[in-house]
GUTOR-202421 format. One record per residue (C-alpha): chain; y, z, x; residue number from 0. Coordinates in steps of 0.25 Angstrom, whole numbers, plus 2048, in hexadecimal, padded with zeros to 3 digits. Example, Ala and Ser with C-alpha at 12.3 -4.5 7.8 and 13.67 -1.06 7.14 Angstrom:
BEGIN
REC vodren  yy  zz  xx bator
REC      A 7EE 81F 831     0
REC      A 7FC 81D 837     1
This chain:
BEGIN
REC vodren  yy  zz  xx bator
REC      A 628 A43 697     0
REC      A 638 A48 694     1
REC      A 637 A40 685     2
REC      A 627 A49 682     3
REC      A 62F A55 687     4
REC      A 639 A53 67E     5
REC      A 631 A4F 672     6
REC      A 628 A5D 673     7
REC      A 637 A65 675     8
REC      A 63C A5C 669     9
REC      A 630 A60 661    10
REC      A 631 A6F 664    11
REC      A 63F A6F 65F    12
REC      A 63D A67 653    13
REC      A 631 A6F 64E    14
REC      A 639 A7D 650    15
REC      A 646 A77 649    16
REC      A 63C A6F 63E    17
REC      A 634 A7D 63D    18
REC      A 640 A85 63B    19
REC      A 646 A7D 630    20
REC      A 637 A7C 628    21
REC      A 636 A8B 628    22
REC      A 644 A8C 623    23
REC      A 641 A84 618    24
REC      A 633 A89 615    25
REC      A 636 A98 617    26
REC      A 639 A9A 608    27
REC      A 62C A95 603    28
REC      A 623 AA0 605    29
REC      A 619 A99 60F    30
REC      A 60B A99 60D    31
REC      A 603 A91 618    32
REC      A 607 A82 61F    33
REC      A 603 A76 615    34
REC      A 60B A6C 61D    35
REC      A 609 A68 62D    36
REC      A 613 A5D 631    37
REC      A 60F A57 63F    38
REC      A 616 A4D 648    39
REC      A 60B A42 64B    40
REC      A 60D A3C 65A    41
REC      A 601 A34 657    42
REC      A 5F4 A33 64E    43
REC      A 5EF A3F 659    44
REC      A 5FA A47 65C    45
REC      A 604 A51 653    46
REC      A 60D A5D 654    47
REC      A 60E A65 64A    48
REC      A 61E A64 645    49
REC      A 61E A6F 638    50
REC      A 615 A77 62F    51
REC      A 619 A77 621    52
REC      A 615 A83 61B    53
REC      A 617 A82 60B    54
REC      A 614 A8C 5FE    55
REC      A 608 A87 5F7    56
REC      A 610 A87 5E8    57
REC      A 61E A85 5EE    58
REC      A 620 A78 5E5    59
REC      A 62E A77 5EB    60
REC      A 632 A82 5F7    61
REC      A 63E A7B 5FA    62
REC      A 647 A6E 5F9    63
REC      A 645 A62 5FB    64
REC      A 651 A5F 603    65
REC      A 64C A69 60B    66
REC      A 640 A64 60E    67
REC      A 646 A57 613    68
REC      A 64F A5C 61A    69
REC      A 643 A64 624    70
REC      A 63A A58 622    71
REC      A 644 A4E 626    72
REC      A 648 A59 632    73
REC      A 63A A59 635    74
REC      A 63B A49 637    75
REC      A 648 A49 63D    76
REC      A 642 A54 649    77
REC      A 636 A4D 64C    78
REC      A 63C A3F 64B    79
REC      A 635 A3B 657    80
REC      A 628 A3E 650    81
REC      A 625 A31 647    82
REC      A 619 A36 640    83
REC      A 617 A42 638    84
REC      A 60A A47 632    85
REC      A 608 A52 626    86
REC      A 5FB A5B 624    87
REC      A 5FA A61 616    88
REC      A 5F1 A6E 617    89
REC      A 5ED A79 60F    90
REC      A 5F0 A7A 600    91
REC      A 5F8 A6E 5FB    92
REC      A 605 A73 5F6    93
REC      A 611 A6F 5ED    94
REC      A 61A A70 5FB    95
REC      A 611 A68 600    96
REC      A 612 A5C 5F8    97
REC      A 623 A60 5F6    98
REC      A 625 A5E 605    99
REC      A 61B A51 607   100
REC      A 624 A4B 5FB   101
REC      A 630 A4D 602   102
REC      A 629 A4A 610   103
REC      A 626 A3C 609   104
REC      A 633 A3A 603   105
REC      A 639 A3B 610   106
REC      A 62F A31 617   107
REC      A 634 A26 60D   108
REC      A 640 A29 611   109
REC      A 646 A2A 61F   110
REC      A 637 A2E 627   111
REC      A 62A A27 627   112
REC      A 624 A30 62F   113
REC      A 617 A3A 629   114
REC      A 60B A33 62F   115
REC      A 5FD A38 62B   116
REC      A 5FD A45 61D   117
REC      A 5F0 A50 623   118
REC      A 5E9 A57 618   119
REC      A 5E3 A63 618   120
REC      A 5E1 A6A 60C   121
REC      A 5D7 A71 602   122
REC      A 5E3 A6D 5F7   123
REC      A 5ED A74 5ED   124
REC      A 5F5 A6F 5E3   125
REC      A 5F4 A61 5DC   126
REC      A 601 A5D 5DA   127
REC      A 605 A60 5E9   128
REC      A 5F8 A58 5EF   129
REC      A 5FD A4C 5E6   130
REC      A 60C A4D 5E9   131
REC      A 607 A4D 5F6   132
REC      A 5FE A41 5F4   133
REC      A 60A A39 5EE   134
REC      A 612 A3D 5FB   135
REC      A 607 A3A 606   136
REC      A 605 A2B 5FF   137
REC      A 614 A29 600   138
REC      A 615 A2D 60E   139
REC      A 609 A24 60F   140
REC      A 602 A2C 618   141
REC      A 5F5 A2C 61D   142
REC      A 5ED A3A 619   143
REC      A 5E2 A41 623   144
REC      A 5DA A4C 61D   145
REC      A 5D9 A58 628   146
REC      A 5CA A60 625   147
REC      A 5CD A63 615   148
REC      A 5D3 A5C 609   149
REC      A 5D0 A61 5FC   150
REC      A 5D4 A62 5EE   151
REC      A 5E3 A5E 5EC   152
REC      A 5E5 A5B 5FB   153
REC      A 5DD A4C 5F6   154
REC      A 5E8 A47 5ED   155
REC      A 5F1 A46 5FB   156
REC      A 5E3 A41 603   157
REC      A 5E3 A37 5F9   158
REC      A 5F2 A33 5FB   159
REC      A 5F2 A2E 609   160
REC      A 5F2 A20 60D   161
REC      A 5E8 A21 616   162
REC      A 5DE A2E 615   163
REC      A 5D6 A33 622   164
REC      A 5CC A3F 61C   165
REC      A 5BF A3D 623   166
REC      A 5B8 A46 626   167
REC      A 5BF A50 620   168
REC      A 5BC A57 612   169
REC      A 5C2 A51 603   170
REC      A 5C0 A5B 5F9   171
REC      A 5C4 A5A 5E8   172
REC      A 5C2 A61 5DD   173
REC      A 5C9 A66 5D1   174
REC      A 5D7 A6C 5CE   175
REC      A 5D7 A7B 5D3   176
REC      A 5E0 A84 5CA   177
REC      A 5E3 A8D 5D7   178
REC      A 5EB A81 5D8   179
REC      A 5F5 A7E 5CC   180
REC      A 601 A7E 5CC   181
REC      A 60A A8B 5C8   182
REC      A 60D A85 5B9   183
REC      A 5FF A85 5B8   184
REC      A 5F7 A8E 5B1   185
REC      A 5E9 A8D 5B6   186
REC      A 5E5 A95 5A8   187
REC      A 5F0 A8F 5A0   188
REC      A 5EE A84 596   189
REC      A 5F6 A7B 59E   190
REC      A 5EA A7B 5A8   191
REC      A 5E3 A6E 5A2   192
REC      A 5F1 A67 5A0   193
REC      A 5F3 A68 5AF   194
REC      A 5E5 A67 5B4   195
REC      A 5E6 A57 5AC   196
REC      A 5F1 A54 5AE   197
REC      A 5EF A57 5C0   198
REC      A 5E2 A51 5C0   199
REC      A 5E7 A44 5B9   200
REC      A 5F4 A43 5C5   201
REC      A 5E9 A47 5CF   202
REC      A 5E0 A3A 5CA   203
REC      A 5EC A32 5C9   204
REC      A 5F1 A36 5D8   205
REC      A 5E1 A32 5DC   206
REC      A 5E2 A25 5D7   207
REC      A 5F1 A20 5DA   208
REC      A 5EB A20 5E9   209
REC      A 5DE A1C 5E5   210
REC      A 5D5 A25 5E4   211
REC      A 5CA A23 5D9   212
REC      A 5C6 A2C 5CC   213
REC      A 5B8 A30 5D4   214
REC      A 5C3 A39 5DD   215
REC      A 5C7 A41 5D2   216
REC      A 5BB A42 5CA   217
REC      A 5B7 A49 5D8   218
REC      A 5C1 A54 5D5   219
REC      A 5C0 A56 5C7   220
REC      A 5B1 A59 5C8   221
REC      A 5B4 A63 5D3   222
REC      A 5B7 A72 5CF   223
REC      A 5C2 A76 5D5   224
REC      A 5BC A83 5DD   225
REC      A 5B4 A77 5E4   226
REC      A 5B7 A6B 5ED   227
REC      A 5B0 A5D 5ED   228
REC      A 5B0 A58 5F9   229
REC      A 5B1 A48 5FA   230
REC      A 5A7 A40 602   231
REC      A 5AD A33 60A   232
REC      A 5A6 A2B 600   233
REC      A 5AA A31 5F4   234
REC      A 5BA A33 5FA   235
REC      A 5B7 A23 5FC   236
REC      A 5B1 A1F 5EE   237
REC      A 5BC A26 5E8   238
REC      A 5C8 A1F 5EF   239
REC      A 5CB A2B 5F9   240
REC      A 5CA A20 607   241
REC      A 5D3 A1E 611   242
REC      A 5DD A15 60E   243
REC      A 5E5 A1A 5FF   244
REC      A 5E1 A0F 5F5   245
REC      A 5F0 A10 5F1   246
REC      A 5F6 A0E 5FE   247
REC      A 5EC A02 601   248
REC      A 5EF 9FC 5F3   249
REC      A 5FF 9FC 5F6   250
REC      A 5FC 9F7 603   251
REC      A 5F6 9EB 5FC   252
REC      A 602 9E8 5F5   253
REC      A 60A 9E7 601   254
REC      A 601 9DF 60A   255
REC      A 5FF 9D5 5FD   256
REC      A 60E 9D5 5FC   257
REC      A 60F 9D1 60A   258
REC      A 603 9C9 60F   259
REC      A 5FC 9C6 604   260
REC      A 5ED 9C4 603   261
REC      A 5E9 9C3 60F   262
REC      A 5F2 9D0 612   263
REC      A 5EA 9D6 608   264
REC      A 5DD 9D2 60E   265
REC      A 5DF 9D6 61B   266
REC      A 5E3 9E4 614   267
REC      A 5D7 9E5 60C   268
REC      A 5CD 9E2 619   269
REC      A 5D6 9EF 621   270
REC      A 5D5 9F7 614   271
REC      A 5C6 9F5 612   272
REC      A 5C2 9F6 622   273
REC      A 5C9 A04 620   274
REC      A 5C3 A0A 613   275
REC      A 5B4 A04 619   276
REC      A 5B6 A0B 626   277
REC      A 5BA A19 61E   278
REC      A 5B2 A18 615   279
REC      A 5A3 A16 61D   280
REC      A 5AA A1C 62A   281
REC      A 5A5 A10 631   282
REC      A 5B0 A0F 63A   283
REC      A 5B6 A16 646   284
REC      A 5C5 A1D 646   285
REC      A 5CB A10 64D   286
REC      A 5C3 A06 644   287
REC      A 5CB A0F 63A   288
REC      A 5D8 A11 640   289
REC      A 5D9 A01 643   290
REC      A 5D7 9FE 634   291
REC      A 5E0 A07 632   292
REC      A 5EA A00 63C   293
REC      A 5EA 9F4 635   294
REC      A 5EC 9FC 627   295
REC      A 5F8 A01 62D   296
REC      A 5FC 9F4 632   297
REC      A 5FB 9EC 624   298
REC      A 604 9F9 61E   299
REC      A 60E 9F7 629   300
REC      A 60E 9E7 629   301
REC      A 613 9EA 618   302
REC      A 61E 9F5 61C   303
């Protein structure tokens, strides 16, 4: 009873001095709207909010690396009795965004190991954000849950989680927009279709590093931009877009081979298909699920 007291009084404290610190440091950046929600996971059913990050949609870089650390690692260092963190990403997908989940995944290399499950919800923005972020979501390897939308950019982070929950919600592709560029970029400048080849060519090649096939892309380059193709379970199958992150599955391998051998890899192989079968026809129920993905875990853990 005296310890649940003192955690809430704990929590109250650390959110006014984490607050306090995160408005110093973002007041400077002329706030638009929150883009990032960090919340303390007490379990898969139970959260409290910790900060709302609100971020300029074209602030490439508002402010200093050094001090980013130093709020994040505050942020940490407050909530130390809180051993699992989770991020939702909303509303248009900005180059802060992906500047503070690069250096919130630098840090978890480091000293914590502690972001637990990456929330999407998001009808997309810039390219090179959503891809940066993708890179930062796989290192972290983070498991991705899509909440109601996620359109346009926001799928090249979908794509990069380990393991990615997004039924029943709404995946949607299409084209590059021009309303998203950019500020070199000059949407009726002759560097146009230099920059538009040379995006949709690290966009293919970010789809297919976490196996996702061509039939993906060719999705999103017969879509007009001013439109959104939304992706059927089938279709999100057929083109790579499952649960498990072929990538992360693949490296897996490697290590269970390295360890256990063949028959490691066997046993692996039988978890992995049991999951993409019971995702893919939805023949299963949540715990049929949740157990295989038990025993995913376990074979991870068992290569740590």
């Amino acid at each position: 009873m005296g310890r649940t007291i003192y955690r809430k009084l704990a929590f109250k404290i650390s959110s006014l001095r984490f607050i306090v610190v995160l408005y110093t440091l973002l007041v400077s950046c002329s706030l638009s709207h929150a883009d990032i929600r960090v919340t303390c996971a007490f379990s898969e059913n139970s959260e409290a909010v910790i900060s709302e990050l609100s971020l300029h949609d074209k602030c490439e870089k508002c402010f200093e690396e050094s001090d980013v650390k130093h709020v994040f690692q505050d942020m940490l260092e407050s909530f130390n009795w809180c051993k699992k963190f989770n991020i939702t990403i909303y509303n248009k997908i900005s180059f802060s965004d992906a500047y503070f989940m690069n250096v919130t995944s630098n840090l978890n290399q480091g000293a914590y190991n502690s972001i637990h499950h990456i929330y999407l919800d998001s009808t997309g923005g810039f390219v090179e954000a959503a891809t940066s972020i993708g890179d930062s979501v796989f290192a972290l390897g983070s498991s991705v849950f899509v909440n109601n939308n996620c359109y346009s950019s926001c799928v090249f982070i979908l794509v990069s989680g380990k393991i990615r929950f997004f039924i029943p919600s709404e995946i949607g592709v299409h084209r590059i927009s021009v309303d998203n560029l950019p500020s070199g970029i000059d949407p009726s400048g002759d560097g146009l279709d230099e920059y538009l080849s040379s995006t949709y060519l690290k966009i293919r090649q970010h789809l297919m590093k976490n196996g996702v096939s061509d039939a993906l892309f060719q999705m999103m380059w017969s879509t007009p931009s001013a439109q959104i193709r939304t992706l059927t379970n089938d279709e999100a199958q057929e083109s790579g877009l499952g649960l498990i992150n072929t990538r992360f599955a693949e490296a897996l391998r490697y290590k269970v081979s390295a360890k256990f051998g063949d028959n490691g890899v066997a046993a692996l192989g039988q978890i992995l298909t049991e999951i993409n079968t019971c995702w893919k026809t939805l023949s299963c129920s949540n715990e049929e699920l949740d157990q295989l993905l038990r025993a995913l875990k376990q074979a991870e853990d068992a290569v740590k």
